[in-house]
Residue frames relative to the residue before (quaternion, step in Angstrom):
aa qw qx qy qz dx dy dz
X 1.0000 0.0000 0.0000 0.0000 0.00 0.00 0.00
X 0.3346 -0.6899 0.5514 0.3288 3.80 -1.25 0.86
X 0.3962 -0.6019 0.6692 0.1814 3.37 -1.73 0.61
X 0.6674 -0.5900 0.3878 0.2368 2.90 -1.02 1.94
X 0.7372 0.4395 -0.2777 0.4315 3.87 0.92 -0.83
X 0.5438 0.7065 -0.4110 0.1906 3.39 1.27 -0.62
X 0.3049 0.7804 -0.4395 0.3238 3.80 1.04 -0.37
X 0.7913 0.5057 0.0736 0.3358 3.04 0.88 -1.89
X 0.4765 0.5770 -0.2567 0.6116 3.19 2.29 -0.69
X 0.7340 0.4332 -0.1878 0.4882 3.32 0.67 -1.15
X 0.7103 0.3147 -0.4206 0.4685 3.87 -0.03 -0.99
X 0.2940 0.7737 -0.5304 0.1835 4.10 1.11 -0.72
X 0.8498 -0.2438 0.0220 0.4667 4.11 -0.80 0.58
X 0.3180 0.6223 -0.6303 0.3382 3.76 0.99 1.62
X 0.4814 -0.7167 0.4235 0.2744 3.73 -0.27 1.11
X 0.0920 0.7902 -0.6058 -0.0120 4.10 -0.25 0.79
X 0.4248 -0.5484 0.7072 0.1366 3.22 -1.45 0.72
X 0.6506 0.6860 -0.2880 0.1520 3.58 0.65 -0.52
X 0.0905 -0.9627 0.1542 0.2029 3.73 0.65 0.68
X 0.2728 0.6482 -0.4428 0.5562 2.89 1.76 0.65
X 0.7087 0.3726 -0.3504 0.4860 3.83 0.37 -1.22
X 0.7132 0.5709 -0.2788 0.2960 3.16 0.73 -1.12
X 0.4449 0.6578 -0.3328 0.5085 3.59 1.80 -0.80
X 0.5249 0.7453 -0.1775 0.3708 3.26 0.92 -1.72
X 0.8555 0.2885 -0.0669 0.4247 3.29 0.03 -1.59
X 0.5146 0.6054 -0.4745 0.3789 3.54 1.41 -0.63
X 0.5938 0.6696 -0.2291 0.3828 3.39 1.31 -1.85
X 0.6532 0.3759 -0.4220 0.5038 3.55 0.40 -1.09
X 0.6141 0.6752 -0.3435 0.2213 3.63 0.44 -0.82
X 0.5561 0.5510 -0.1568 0.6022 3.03 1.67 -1.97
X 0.8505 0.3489 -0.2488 0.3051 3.78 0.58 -0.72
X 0.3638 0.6918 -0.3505 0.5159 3.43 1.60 -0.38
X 0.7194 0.5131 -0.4144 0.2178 3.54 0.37 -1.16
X 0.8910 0.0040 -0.1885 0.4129 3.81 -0.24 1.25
X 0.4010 0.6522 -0.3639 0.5305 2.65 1.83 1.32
X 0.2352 -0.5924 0.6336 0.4385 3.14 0.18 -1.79
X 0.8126 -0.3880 0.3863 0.1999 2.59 -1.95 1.24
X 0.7856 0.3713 -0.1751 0.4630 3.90 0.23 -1.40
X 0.5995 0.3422 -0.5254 0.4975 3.80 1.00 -0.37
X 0.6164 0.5423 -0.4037 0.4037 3.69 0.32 -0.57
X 0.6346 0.2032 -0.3104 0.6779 3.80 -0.13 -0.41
X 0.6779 0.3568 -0.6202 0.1687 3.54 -0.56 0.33
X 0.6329 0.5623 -0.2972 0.4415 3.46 1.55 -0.16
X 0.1654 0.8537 -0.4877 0.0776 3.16 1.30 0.84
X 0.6990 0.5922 -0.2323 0.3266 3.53 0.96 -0.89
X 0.5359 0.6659 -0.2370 0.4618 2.86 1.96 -1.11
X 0.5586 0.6258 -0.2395 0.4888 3.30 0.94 -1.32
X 0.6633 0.6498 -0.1583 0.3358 3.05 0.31 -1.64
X 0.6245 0.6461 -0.1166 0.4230 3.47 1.27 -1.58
X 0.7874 0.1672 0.0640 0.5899 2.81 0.37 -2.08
X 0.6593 0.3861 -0.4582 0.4542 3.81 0.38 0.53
X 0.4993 -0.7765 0.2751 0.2683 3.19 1.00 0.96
X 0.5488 -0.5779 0.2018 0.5694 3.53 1.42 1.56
X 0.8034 -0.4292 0.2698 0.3123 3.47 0.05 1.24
X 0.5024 0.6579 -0.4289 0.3616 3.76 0.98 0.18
X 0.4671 -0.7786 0.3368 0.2495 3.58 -0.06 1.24
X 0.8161 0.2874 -0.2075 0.4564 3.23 0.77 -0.89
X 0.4348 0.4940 -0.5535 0.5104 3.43 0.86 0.53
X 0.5622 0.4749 -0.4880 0.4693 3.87 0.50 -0.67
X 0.6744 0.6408 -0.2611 0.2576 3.53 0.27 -1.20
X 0.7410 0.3754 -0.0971 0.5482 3.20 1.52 -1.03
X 0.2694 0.7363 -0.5176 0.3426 3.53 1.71 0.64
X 0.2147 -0.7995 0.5429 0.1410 3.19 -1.04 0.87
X 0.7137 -0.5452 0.1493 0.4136 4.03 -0.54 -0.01
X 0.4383 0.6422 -0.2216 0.5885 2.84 2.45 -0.72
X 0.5090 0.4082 -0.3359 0.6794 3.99 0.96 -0.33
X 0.6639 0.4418 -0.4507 0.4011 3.96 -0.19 -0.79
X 0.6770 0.3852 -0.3475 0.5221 3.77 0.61 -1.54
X 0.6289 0.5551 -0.4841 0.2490 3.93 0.24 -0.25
X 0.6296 0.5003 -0.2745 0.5273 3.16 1.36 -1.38
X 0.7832 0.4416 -0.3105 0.3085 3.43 0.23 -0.86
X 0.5778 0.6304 -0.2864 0.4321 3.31 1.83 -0.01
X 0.4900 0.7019 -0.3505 0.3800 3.66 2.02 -0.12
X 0.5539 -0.6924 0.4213 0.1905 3.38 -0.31 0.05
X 0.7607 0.2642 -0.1095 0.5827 3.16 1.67 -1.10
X 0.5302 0.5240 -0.5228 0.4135 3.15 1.40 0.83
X 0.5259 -0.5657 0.4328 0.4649 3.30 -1.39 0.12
X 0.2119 -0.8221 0.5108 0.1350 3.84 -0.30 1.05
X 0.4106 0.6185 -0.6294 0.2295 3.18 -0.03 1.15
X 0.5029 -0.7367 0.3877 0.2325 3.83 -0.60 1.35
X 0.4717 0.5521 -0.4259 0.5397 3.81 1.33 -0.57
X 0.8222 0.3875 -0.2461 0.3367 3.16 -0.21 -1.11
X 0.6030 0.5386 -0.3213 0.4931 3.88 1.10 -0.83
X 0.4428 0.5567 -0.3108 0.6304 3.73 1.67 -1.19
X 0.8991 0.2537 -0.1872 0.3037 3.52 -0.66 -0.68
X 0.4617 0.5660 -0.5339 0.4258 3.63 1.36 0.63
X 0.7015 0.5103 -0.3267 0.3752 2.88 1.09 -1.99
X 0.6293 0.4954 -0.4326 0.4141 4.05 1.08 -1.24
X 0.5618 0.5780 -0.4277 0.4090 4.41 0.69 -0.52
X 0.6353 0.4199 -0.3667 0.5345 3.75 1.24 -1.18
X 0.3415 0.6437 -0.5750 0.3720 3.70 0.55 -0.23
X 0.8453 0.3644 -0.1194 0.3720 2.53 -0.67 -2.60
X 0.7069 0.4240 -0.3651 0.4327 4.19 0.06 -0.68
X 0.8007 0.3023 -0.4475 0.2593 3.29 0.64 0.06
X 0.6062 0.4776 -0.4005 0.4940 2.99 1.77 0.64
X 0.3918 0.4803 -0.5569 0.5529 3.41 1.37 1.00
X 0.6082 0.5151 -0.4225 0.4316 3.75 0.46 -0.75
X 0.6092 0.6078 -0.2832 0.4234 3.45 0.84 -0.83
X 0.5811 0.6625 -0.0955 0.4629 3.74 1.02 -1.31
X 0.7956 0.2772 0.0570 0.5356 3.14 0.46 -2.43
X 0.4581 -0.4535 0.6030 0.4699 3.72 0.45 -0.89
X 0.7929 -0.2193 0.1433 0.5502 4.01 0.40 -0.51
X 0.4958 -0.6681 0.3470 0.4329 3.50 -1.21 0.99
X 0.3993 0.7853 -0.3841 0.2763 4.06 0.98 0.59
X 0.5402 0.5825 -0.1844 0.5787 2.69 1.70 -1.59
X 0.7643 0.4427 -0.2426 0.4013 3.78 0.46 -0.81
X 0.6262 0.4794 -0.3834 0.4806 3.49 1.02 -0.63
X 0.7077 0.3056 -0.3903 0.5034 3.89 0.79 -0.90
X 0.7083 0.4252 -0.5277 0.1975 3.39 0.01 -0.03
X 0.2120 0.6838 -0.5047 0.4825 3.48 1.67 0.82
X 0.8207 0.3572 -0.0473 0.4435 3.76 0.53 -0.93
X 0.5786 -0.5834 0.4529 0.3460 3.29 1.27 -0.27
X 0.5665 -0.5551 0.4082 0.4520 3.61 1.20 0.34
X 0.7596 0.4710 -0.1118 0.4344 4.36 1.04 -0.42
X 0.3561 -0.6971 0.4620 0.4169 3.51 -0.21 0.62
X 0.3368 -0.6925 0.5992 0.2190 3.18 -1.57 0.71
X 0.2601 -0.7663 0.5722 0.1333 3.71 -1.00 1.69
X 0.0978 -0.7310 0.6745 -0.0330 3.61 -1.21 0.74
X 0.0348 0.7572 -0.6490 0.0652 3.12 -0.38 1.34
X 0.2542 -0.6379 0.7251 -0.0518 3.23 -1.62 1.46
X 0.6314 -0.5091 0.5412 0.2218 3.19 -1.82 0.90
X 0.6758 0.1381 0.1753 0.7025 3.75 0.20 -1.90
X 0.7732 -0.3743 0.4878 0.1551 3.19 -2.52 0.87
X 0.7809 0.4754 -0.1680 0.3688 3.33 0.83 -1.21
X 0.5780 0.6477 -0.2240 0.4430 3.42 1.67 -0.10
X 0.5263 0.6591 -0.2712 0.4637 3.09 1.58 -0.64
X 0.3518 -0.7640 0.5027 0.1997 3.52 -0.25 1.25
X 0.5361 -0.6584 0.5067 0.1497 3.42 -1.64 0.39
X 0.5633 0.0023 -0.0252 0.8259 3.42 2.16 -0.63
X 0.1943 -0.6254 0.7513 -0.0813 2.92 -2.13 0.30
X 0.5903 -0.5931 0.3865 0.3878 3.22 -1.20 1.18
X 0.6507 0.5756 -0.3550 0.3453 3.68 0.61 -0.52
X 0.4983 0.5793 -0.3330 0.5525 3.17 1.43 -0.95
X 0.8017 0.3781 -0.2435 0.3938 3.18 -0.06 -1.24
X 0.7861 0.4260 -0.2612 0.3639 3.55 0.77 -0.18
X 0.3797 0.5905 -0.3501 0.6201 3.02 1.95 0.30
X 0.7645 0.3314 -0.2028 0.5143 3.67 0.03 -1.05
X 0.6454 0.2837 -0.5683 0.4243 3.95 0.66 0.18
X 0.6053 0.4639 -0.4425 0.4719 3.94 0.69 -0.44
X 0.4410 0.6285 -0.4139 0.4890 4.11 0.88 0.11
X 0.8460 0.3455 -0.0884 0.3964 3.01 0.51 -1.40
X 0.5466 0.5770 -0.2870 0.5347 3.37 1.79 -0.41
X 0.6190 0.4848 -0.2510 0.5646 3.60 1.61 -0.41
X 0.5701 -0.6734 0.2822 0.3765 3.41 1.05 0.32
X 0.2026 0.7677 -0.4776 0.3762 3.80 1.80 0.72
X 0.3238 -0.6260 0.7076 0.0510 3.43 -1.94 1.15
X 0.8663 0.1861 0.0591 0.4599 2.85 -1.88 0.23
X 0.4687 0.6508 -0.3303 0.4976 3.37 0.93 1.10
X 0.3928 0.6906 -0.5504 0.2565 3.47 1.11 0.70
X 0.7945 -0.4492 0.1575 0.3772 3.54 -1.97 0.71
X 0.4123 0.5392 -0.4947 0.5428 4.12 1.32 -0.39
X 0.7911 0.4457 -0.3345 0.2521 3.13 -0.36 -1.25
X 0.5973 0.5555 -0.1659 0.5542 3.52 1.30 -1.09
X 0.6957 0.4806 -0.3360 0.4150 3.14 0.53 -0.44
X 0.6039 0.6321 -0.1517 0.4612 2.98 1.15 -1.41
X 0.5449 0.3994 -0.2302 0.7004 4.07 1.13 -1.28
X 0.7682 0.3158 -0.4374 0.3447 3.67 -0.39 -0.42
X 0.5329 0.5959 -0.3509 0.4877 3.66 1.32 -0.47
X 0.6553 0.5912 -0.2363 0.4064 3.51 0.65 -1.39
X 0.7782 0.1385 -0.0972 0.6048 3.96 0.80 -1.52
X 0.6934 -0.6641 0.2628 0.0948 3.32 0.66 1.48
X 0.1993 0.7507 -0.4446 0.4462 3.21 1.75 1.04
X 0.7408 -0.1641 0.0240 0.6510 3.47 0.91 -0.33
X 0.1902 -0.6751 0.6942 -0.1617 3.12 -1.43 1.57
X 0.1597 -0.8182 0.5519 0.0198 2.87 -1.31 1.73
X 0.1996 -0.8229 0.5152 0.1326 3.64 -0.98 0.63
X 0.2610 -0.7058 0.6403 0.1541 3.96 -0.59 1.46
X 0.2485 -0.7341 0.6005 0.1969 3.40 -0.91 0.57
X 0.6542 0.3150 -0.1830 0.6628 3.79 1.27 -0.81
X 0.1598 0.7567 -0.6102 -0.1720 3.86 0.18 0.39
X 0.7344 -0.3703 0.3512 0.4474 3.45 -1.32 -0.50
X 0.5137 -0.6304 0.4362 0.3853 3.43 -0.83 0.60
């Protein structure tokens, strides 16, 4: 049987241009925070629902009446910061999309248009942030992004494969 999170195992550091997926992954990101990673992608459908299948500018045009709906589902994660801070992220990307041509164009040109590779000896080397992270999520947040700090960024830039890390000695 697939796990509801497994999407998320699999797209994990494949590099997408896509900005729906990419929208996607920011979200799991925004939601994960004091969860984990696996309750969050498991609500992919949920999301999916009430972010109006992932179309940016329909999020954007959520009103607060739409917020109390979602937050009234049961199988969503019902926390009002976080539901507040997709709809404010669809904001900001569609006035990066606006800028860039699409909020894709902007994430790779964080990187130079190429995934960055990091390659580590042992598991335990692998940083939690990174200057990139951290410089992604302060120009986020200058764009009027939530729930966008340098973990989190780091974490989305891992995920859509902007930067990819290689253990050479992983764990057994």
């Amino acid at each position: 049987m697939v796990k509801s999170y497994q999407w998320y195992s699999d797209q994990w550091g494949h590099p997408t241009r896509d900005d729906r997926l990419l929208f996607l992954l920011l979200m799991v990101g925004v939601f994960q925070t004091g969860l984990g990673w696996k309750v969050a992608a498991s609500k992919r459908t949920v999301f999916e629902r009430h972010f109006c299948q992932l179309e940016i500018r329909k999020v954007a045009a959520l009103t607060p009446a739409d917020e109390e709906r979602i937050l009234a589902d049961p199988n969503m994660i019902r926390n009002p910061r976080k539901v507040r801070a997709v709809i404010q992220n669809a904001r900001a990307i569609c006035a990066i999309q606006e800028d860039y041509g699409s909020f894709s164009e902007y994430l790779w040109s964080f990187v130079q248009h190429v995934p960055i590779l990091q390659v580590y000896e042992e598991s335990y080397q692998v940083p939690k942030c990174h200057p990139l992270g951290t410089a992604l999520a302060k120009d986020l947040k200058k764009r009027g992004c939530a729930f966008v700090g340098p973990v989190v960024t780091y974490m989305f830039m891992k995920a859509s494969g902007l930067v990819q890390d290689e253990v050479l000695n992983p764990e057994p």
